[in-house]
DOZALO-503606 format. One record per atom (N, C-alpha, C, CB): residue in one letter; x negated, y negated, z; atom name. Coordinates in pm, 1 decimal. Each point is the difference from the previous one (the first is absolute). Glycine has a CB too. Layout:
BEGIN
PT, A, X, Y, Z, CA .
...
# end
This chain:
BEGIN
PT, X, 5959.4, 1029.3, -2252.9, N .
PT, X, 83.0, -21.9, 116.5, CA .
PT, X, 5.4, -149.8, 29.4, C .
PT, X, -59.1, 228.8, 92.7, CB .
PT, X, 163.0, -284.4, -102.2, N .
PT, X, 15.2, -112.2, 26.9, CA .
PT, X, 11.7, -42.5, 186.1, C .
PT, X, 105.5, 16.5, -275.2, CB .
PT, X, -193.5, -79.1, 335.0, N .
PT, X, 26.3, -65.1, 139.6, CA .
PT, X, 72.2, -108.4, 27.6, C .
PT, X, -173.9, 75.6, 26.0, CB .
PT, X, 268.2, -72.9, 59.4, N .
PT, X, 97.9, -126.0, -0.1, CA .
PT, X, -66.2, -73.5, 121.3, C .
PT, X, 246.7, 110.9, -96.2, CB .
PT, X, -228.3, -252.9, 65.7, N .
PT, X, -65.1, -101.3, 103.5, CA .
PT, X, 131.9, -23.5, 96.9, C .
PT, X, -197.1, -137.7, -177.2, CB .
PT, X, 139.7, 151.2, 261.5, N .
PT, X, 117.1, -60.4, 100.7, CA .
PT, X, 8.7, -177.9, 69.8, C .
PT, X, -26.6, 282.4, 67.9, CB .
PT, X, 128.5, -301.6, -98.5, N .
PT, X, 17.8, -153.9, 42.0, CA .
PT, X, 2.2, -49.2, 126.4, C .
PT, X, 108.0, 1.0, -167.6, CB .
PT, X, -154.8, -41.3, 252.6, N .
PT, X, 30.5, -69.4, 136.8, CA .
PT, X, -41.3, -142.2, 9.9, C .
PT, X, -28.4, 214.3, 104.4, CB .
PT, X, 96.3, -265.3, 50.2, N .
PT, X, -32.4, -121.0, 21.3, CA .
PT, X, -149.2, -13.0, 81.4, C .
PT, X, 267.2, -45.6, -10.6, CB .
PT, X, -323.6, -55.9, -4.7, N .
PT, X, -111.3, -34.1, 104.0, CA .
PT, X, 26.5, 58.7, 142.2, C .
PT, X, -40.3, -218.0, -127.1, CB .
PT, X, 171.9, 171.0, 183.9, N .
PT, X, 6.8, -12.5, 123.9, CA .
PT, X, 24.6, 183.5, 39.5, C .
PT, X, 101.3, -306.0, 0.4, CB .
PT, X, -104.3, 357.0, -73.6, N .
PT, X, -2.6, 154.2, 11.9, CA .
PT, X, -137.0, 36.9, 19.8, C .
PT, X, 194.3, 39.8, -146.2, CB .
PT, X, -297.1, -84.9, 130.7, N .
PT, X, -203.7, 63.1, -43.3, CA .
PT, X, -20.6, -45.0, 210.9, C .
PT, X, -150.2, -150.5, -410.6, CB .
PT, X, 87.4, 181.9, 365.3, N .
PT, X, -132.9, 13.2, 183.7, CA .
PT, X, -140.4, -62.1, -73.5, C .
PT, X, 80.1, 310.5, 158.7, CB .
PT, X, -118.1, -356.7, -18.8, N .
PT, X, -97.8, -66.9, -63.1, CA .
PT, X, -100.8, 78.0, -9.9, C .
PT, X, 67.3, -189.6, 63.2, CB .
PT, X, -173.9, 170.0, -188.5, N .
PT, X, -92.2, 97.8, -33.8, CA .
PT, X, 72.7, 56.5, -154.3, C .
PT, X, -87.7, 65.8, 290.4, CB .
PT, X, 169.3, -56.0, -281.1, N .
PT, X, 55.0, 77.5, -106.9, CA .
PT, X, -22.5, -92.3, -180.1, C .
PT, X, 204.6, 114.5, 236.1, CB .
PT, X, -242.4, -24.6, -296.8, N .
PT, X, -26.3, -17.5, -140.7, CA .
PT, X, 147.2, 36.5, -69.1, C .
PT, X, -278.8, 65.2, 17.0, CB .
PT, X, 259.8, -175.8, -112.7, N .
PT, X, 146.8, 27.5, -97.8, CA .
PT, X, -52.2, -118.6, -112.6, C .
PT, X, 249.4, 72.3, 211.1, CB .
PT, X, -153.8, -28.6, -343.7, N .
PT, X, -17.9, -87.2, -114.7, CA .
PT, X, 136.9, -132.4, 24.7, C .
PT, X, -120.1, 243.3, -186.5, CB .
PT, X, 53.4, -360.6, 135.0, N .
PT, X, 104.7, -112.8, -24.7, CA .
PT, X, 21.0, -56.2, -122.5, C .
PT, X, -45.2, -49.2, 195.1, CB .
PT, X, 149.5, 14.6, -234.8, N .
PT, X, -17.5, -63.5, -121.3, CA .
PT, X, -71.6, -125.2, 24.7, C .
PT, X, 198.1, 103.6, -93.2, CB .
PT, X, -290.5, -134.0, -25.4, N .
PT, X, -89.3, -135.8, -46.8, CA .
PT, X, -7.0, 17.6, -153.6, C .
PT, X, -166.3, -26.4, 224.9, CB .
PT, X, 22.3, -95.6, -234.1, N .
PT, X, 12.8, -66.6, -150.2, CA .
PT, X, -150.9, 37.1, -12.0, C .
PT, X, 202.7, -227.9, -11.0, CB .
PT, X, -270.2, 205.8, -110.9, N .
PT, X, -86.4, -2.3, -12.4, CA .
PT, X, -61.6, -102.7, -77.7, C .
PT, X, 52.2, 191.5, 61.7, CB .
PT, X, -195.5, -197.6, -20.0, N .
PT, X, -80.0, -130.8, -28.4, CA .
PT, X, -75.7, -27.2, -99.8, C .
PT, X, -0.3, 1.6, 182.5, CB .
PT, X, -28.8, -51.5, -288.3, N .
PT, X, 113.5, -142.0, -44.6, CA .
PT, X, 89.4, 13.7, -83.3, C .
PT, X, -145.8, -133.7, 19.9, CB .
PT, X, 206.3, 291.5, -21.6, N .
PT, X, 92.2, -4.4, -162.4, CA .
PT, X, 136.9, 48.3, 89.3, C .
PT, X, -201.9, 100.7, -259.3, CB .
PT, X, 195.1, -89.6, 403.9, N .
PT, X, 115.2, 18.1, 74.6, CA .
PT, X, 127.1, 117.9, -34.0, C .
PT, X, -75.6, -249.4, 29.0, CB .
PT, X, 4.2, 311.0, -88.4, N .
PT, X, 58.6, 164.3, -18.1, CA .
PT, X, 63.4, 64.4, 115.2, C .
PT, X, -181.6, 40.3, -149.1, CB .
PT, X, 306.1, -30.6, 185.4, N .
PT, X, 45.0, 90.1, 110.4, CA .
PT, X, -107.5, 151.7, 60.7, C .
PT, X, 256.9, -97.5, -126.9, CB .
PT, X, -288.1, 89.6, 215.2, N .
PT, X, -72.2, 109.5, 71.5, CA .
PT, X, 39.6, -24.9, 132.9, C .
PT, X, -197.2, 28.1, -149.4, CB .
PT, X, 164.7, 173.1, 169.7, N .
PT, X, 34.7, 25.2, 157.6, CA .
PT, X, -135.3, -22.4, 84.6, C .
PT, X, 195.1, 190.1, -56.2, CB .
PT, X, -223.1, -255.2, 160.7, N .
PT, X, -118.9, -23.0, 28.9, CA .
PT, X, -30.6, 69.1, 163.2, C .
PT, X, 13.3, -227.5, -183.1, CB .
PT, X, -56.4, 331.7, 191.4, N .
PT, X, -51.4, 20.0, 149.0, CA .
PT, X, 8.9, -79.1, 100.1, C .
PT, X, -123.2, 95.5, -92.3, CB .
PT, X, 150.5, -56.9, 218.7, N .
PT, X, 3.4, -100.4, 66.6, CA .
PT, X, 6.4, 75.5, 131.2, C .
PT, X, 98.2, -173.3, -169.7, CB .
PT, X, -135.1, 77.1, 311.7, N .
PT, X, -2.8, 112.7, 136.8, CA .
PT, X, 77.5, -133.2, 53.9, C .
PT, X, -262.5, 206.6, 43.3, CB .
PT, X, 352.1, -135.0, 85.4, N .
PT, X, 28.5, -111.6, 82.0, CA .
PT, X, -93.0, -2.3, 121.9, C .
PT, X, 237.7, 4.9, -80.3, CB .
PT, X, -235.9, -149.0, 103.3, N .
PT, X, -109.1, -5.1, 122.1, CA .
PT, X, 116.7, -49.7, 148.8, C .
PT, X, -272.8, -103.8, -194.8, CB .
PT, X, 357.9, 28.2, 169.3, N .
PT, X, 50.9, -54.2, 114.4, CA .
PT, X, 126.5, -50.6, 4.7, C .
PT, X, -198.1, -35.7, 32.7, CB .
PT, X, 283.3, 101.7, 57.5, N .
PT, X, 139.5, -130.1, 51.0, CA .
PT, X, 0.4, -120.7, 50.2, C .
PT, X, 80.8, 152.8, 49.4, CB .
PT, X, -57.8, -243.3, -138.2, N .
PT, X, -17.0, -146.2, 56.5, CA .
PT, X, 138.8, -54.5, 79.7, C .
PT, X, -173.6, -52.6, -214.3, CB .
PT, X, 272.6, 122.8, 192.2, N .
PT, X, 155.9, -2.3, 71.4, CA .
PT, X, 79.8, -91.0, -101.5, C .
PT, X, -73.6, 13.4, 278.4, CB .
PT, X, 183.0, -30.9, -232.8, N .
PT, X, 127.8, -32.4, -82.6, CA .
PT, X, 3.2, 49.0, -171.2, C .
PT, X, 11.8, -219.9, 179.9, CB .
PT, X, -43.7, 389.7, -148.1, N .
PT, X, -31.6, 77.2, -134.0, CA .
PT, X, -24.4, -80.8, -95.2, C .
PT, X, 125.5, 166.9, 44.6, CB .
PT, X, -293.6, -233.9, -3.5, N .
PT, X, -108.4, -1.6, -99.5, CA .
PT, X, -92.2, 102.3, 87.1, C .
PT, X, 22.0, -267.0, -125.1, CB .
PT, X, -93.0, 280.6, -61.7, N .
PT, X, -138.6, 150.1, 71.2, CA .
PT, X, -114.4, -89.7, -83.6, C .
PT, X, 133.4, 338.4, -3.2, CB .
PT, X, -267.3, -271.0, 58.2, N .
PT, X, -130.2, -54.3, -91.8, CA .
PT, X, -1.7, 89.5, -84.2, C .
PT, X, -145.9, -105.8, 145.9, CB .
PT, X, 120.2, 104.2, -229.1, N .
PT, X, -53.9, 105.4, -124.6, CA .
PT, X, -153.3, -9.9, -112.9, C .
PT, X, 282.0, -0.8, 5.9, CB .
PT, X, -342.6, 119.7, 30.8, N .
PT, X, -142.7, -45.4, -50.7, CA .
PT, X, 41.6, 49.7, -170.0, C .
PT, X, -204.9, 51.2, 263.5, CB .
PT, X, 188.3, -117.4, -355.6, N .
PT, X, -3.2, 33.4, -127.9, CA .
PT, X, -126.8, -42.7, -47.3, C .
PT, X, 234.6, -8.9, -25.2, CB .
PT, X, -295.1, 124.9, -5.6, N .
PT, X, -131.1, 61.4, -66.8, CA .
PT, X, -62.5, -191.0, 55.7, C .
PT, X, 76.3, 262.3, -292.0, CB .
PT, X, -97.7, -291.4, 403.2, N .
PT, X, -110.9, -55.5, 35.7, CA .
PT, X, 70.4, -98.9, 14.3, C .
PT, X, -187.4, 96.8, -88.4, CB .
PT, X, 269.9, -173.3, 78.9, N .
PT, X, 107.4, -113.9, 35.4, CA .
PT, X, 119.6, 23.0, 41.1, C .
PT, X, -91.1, -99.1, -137.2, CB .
PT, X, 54.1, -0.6, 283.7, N .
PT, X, 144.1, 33.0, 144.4, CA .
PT, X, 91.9, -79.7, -30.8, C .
PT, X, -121.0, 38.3, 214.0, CB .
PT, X, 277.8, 58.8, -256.4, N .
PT, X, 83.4, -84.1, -30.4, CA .
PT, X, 105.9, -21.4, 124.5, C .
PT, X, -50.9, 64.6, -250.7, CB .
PT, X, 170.2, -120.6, 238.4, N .
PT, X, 71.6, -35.1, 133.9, CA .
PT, X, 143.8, 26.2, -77.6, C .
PT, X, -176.3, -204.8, 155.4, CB .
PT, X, 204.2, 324.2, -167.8, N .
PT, X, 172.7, 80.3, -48.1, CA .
PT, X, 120.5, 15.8, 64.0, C .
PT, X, -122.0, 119.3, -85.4, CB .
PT, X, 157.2, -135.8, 96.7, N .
PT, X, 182.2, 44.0, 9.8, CA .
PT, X, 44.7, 146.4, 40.2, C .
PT, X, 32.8, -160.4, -200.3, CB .
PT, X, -47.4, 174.8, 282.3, N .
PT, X, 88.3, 144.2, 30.7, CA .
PT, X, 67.7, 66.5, -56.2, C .
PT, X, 5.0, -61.6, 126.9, CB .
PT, X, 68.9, 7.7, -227.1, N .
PT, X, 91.4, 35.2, -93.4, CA .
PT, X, -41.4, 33.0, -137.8, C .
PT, X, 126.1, -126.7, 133.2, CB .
PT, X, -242.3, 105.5, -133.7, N .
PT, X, -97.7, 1.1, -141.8, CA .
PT, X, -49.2, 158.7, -37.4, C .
PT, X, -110.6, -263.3, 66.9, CB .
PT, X, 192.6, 295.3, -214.0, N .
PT, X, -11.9, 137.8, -27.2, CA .
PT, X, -168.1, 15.6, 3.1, C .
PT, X, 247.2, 27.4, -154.0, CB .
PT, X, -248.9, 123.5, 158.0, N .
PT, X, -149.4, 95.9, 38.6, CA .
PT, X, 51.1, 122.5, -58.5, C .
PT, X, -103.4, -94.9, 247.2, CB .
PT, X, -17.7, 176.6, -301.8, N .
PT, X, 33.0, 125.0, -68.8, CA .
PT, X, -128.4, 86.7, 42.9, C .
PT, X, 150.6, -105.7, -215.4, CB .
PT, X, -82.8, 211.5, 260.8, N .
PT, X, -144.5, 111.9, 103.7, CA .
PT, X, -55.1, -32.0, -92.9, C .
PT, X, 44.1, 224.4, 139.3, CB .
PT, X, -205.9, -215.1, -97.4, N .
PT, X, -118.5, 59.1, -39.1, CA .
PT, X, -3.9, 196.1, -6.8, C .
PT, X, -103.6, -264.8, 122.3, CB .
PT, X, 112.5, 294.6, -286.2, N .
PT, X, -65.3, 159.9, -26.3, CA .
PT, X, -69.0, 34.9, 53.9, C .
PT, X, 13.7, 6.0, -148.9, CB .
# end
């Protein structure tokens, strides 16, 4: 059975909420989806975003794909 990921924007999640983002990986920078929770609205749709242990500062507009 195949599960389809569904696409949304940041500015769609609540905070608390877990979802995958696209990233790279370290040091051979291989495309991966990397976990991630949002922690906070900083306004003029930027959000904080904790990725696996480093707070990033995103775009509202920045694709997200549920967490299974």
């Amino acid at each position: 059975m195949i599960k389809k990921i569904k696409v949304m924007v940041l500015s769609e999640k609540k905070v608390g909420d877990e979802f995958y983002m696209d990233g790279l990986s370290y040091p051979d920078n291989n495309p991966v989806k990397t976990v991630c929770t949002l922690i906070e609205y900083r306004g003029m749709n930027k959000y904080v975003v904790d990725t696996e242990d480093c707070l990033v500062l995103c775009d509202g507009d920045d694709k997200v794909y549920n967490k299974q």
